[in-house]
N, C-alpha and C positions, 0 to 999 in steps of 0.2 A: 521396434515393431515386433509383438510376439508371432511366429508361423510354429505350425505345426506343422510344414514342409522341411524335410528334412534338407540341410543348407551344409556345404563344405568349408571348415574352416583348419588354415594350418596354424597351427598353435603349441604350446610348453603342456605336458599332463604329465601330473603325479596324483600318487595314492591320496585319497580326503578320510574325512572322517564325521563328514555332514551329514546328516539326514535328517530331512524336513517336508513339511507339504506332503507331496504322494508319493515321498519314499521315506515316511516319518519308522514305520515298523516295517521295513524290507531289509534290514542287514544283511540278511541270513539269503536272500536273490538277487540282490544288486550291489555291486562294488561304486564304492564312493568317489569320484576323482577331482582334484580341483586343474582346473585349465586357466592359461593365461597365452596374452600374445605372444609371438614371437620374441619380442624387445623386453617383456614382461614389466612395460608399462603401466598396462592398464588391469583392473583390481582383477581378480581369480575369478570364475563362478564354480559351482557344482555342477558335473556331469553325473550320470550314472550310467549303468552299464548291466547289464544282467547279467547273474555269474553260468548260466545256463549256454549266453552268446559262443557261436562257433570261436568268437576272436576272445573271449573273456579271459582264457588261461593265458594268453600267449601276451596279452597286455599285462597281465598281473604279475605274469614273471617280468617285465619291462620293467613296469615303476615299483616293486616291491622295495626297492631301494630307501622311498624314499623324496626320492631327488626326481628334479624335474627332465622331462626326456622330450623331445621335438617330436609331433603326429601330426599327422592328417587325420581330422575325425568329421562324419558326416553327422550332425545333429539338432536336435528339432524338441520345441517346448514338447509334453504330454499331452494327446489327445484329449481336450476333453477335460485337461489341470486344472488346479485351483489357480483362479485370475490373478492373483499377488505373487506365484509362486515364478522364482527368475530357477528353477532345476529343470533340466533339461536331459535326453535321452541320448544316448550314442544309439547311432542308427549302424555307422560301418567308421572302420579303422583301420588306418595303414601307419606303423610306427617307421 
């Protein structure tokens, strides 16, 4: 079920390098991240993250590694996205 409610999930994030749908030409404002469960089960998706966000520096020196790092991210489809589109927003973060 898509919301555009921002929803908390604890989960594995690292650096991506996807951009698609409504953040096809945003390189250059939003950091790419791919997330996965905890158990890292089940398949990754794309997050983004605005590199303007008060938390944007302080995640990107986290995953610049790389490698997958444990967070708490609050996040939610785009207001408003393209209906096909499974990227989704970081709304808040606590690594």
């Amino acid at each position: 079920m898509r919301t555009e409610t921002p929803t908390l999930f604890h989960v594995q994030v690292k650096l991506g390098d996807y951009y698609n749908y409504e953040f096809k030409d945003r390189r250059d404002s939003y950091y790419s991240l791919r997330i996965s469960d905890v158990d890292e089960s089940i398949v990754s998706i794309s997050v983004f993250l605005p590199k303007d966000s008060p938390i944007a520096q302080q995640v990107f020196e986290t995953i610049k590694d790389g490698k997958n790092h444990p967070a708490t991210l609050e996040i939610a489809f785009v207001n408003g996205g393209y209906d096909q589109s499974n990227c989704v927003l970081i709304t808040m973060c606590s690594a």
